[in-house]
Every structure is written in C-alpha cells, then in structure tokens.
DRENVOVEX-366408 format. One record per residue (C-alpha): x, y, z negated. Coordinates in steps of 0.25 Angstrom, whole numbers, plus 5000, padded with zeros to 4 digits. Example, Ala and Ser with C-alpha at 12.3 -4.5 7.8 and 13.67 -1.06 7.14 Angstrom:
# DRENVOVEX-366408
504949824969 505549964971 
//
This chain:
# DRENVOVEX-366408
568755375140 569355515136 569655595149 570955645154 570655785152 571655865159 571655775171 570055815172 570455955168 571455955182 570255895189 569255975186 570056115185 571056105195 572356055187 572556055173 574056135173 573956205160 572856145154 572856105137 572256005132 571456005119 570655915110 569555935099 568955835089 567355795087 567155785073 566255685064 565555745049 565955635040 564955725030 564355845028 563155875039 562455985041 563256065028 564456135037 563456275039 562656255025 564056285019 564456155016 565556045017 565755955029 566655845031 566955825046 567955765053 568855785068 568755675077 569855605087 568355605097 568355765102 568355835114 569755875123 570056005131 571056015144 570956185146 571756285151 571656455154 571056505168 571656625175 570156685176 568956715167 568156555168 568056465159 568056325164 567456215155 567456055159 566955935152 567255815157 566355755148 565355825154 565855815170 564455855177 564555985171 565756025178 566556155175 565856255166 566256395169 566056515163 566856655163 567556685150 566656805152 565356755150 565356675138 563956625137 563256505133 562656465146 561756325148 562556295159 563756295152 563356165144 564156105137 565356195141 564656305130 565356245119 566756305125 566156415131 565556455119 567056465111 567556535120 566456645118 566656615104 568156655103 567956775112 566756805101 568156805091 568856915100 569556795106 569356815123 569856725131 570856795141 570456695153 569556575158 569856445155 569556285160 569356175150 569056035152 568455945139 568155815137 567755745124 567355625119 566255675107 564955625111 564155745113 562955775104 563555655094 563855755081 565455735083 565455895086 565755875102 565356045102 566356075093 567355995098 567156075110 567256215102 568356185094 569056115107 568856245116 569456345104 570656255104 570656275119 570456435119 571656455107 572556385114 572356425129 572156555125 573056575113 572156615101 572956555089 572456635078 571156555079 571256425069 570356305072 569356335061 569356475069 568856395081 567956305072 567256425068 567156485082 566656355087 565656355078 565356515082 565456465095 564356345091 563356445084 563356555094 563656505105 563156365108 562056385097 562156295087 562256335072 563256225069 564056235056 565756245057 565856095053 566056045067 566956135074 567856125061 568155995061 568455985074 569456105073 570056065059 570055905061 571155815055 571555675057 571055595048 570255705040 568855765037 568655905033 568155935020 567356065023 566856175017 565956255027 565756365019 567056415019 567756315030 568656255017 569056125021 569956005017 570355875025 569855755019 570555625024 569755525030 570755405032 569755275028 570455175024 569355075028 568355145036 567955225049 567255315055 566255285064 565455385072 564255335079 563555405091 561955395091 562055455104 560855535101 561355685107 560955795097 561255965103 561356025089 561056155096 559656095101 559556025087 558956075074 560156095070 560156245071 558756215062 559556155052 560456265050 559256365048 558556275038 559856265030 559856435031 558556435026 558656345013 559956425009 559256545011 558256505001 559256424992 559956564992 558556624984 558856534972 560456494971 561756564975 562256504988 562956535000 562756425008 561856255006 563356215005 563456294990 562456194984 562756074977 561455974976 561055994961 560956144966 560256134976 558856044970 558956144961 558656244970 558256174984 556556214980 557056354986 557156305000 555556335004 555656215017 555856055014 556556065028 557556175023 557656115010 558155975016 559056045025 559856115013 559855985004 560455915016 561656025016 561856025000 561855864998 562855865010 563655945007 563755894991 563955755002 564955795009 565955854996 565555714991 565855635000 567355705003 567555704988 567355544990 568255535003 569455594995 569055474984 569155364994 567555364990 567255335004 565955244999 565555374994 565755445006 564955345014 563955365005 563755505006 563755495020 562655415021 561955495012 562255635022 561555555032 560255525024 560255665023 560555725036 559355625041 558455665031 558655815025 559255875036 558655785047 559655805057 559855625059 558855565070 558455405071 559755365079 560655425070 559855365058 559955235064 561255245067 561555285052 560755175046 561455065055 562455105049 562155115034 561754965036 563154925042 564254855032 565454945029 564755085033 565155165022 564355275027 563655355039 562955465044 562455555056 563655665058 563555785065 562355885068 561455775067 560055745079 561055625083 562355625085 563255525077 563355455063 564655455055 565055315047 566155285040 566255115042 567255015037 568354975045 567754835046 566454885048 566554985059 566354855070 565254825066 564554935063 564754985076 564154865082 563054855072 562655005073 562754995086 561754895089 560854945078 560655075084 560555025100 559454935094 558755035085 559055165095 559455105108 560555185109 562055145111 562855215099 564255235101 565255225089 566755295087 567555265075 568355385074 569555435069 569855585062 570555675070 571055825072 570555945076 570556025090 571756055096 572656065107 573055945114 574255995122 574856125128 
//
C-alpha cells in the first residue's frame, strides 16, 4: 500500500510547507549481466516500482533523512559538515554518501536539509533499490539547491562514484543509468565503454514481463562481487599480453578461444568467457528485438543464465529453482536471474495467457522445493528520476 509521503513528511518533521516531491525508478536487466564494468553492452530497463522523495532546504548546517520504509530507524542526522560513512547511519549512507559525492565535484551544499523516502523496491531483490536511492537524492540536491548544469547521466556517474567510494561497492554504471535515463516503454541499448546508448522499444505485442522475488537478501558490498570484478582485471591483464584490447567488452567469441590459454587461473578464465559470450548475448539479442525475433531473444536469455550459474557463479539454489520452474512452464519464452546476482530476482518474459499460470505454478514449485513464499510483479517500463512537483 504506497504511503502518503508528505503527510508522513509533516508528521515526522513538523509540517511539510515547502517540501517537493520526487520519484525515482528501480530497474530490471533484461540482458547483459556482469558486462556493464568489463566494457560491455547492457540492456536494462526503468521500472514504474522505485523509490519517492518529500524534501525540502533547512535554515542550519543538518541534514535530516527518514525512511518510512524503515520507521524503527527514525531520523538519521548528520552535519553537512561531516560527511562520513558511519554504521549508524545505515541505510541513510546511500544519500549521505551523494551528497559528499557532489561536494567531491566542487558542488557544496549552502544548507542542511530533511528528506523523507519511501519505496516500494524490495531490498536486496537486484531491482537496484541503492541506486534508486542515489539517483533519487541528486535529483533532490539539483533541484533544491539549483545545480542545473548537472545532467542525469552526471548524476548517474556520481552515484556510481558515490557507490564505489563511498558505500564501497565496485559496481559498474549500468544501474544508476537506467534509473536516470529511463523511458516508457523502452530499454537502453548501452554501450559502457563509452556510455553510447540507443532506446529499443520493448512494446510486446503478446507477452509480459514477469519479475519474480526469491526472497533470498544478497549485500553486493558483502558478496563476491567485488572478487568478481578483480578476476575480470586479472584475465584482461593477461589477455592484454597476447592481443590489443582495452577492455573483455572489445572481444568477440572466436577471438577470445583463440587466445583465452593466456589467462593463467580456470576461475579467472571463466569469469572473462562469462563477459565476452554476454556481451556477443546481449548485441544478439537487441539485434532480434528490433526483428520482432523475440523466440530469439528468449533464447538468449536463457542461455545468460546458464552462464551466470555456471561461469560466473553469481546464481544460488533458489534462484536456480526458480529458473527452472520456469523453463518447464507453457508460454515462458525465456528467463533468468537479473541483477548482481547471490539471490535477488529472476526476469521472464511470459505469454499473455500464460502469465496466470505460471505465477501459480512457479509459485507452488518453489514453496515446495525451497519453502519459501515468492512474490511476483508483472511490470510495466517506465521513466526516469524526476521531480514530482514544485
């Protein structure tokens, strides 16, 4: 049940006079995982699910943060002059850390400020609740405090900084840019390399998407995903001994058997035929969308996941269950585990008269095999981050 935002903003901060409301998007990869910092394409799109904002300027130096989501926290407060990750701050680090992010960019904010969120993005379900967050507090900080010379890929990229250094995580530019670039009814074809992108329409004429949660909580920052990231670094290093290459991305499949002996560790080696086969994937499988291929695309989509469970080992049991429940349903044209991966969510792409029953049927098999209440959304595509009202 969504929350009336300003309502809790005048409860929990006095009144809400003033106050702007803001909204920004989760996303969901339809392809392309684990390619977006190995230089590769990605093809991700902005869900209508995401997180909203009520926030307004303070007359001191405090920052104030809120989540209804999260009520037992209470008000997170910090000066705008001691802009440091903290464990007590929890989850109010996400925000914290853009703000120290923009000051890192010469941008300092000229006051305090109180912001109340609520979302409705699982947490730790790979539908990029974190980025949400980022994106949704650069929207907050250009508008309140007039920084209009920052585009949203600008704040993309300073919430990925903001990610990195901050928060700690060695996350890729994927998330943040989908949920700062989205479009209604589009994906993004991008190139991460060089942040060239193209919308792709993703109207189905007979089909939706279904997300599905395994409920089983991943924290990337805690995860091997970090490990991942220095095991692709070290198989380009040694790629970069035998053939001219700037990134795993620049490499199509044929050159990289040629070549792949030169990676010294099995591990490493699976980790960058993971990038280069998804990346060969993802260009495929945009190239088959734009045909009205979407058999094709399905296909593909399967074969991403075989290869995120077995290459670059970033799947787990439930989320294997969940896939292969629905592999065996009628009218699953394909599916797969989207999102940083060690749980988190599967992305399918069912048949309109399908989608019933395989929620049911999924459903059932996965209480029965993991004991564990999955929860389904069929989504829509929808825009970016962005202010609400003034």
């Amino acid at each position: 049940m969504k929350v009336n935002l300003l309502e809790t903003f005048a409860e929990v901060f006095g009144d809400n006079e003033g106050a702007r409301e803001y909204f920004s998007p989760g996303r969901v990869n339809l392809i392309g995982e684990h390619t977006d910092y190995n230089g590769g394409h990605v093809f991700p799109c902005a869900l209508t699910l995401g997180t909203y904002a009520v926030a307004r300027k303070r007359t001191d130096d405090m920052i104030c943060f809120y989540s209804a989501n999260i009520k037992n926290a209470g008000v997170v407060e910090v000066s705008r002059k001691e802009l440091e990750n903290q464990k007590k701050y929890g989850w109010a680090n996400y925000p914290l850390g853009i703000v120290w992010a923009f000051a890192e960019r010469g941008k300092l904010i000229d006051s305090g400020f109180e912001m109340a969120i609520w979302g409705n993005i699982p947490n730790g379900s790979g539908l990029s609740s974190s980025a949400s967050l980022e994106v949704l507090t650069g929207v907050v900080l250009c508008d309140l405090f007039g920084y209009d010379d920052l585009s949203m890929t600008d704040l993309a990229l300073i919430g990925q900084y903001s990610e990195n250094n901050f928060n700690g995580c060695n996350c890729g530019i994927m998330d943040q840019y989908a949920v700062a670039n989205g479009k209604k009814d589009m994906a993004m074809f991008l190139d991460t390399s060089d942040l060239s992108m193209e919308y792709a329409s993703v109207k189905l004429a007979d089909a939706k998407i279904v997300i599905t949660n395994s409920k089983v909580k991943h924290s990337l920052v805690d995860s091997a995903y970090n490990d991942r990231r220095r095991e692709c670094s070290t198989a380009l290093e040694e790629l970069q001994k035998v053939v001219k290459i700037n990134e795993l991305g620049d490499l199509d499949e044929e050159t990289f058997e040629a070549n792949k002996d030169a990676i010294s560790s099995e591990v490493c080696r699976k980790r960058a035929k993971h990038a280069v086969y998804e990346n060969q994937r993802t260009i495929k499988a945009v190239e088959a969308l734009k045909n009205n291929d979407i058999e094709t695309f399905g296909k593909l989509m399967n074969a991403s996941h075989v290869s995120l469970r077995d290459d670059y080992e970033v799947s787990c049991p439930e989320v294997d269950t969940l896939v292969d429940l629905a592999w065996a349903q009628p009218g699953v044209i394909g599916s797969r585990i989207t999102g940083g991966g060690f749980g988190g969510c599967t992305v399918s792409i069912v048949k309109n008269d399908a989608v019933d029953s395989f929620i049911e049927n999924v459903g059932k098999g996965y209480k029965e095999k993991c004991d564990i209440e999955a929860e389904f959304y069929v989504v829509e595509i929808g825009d970016g981050a962005r202010v609400l009202s003034k």
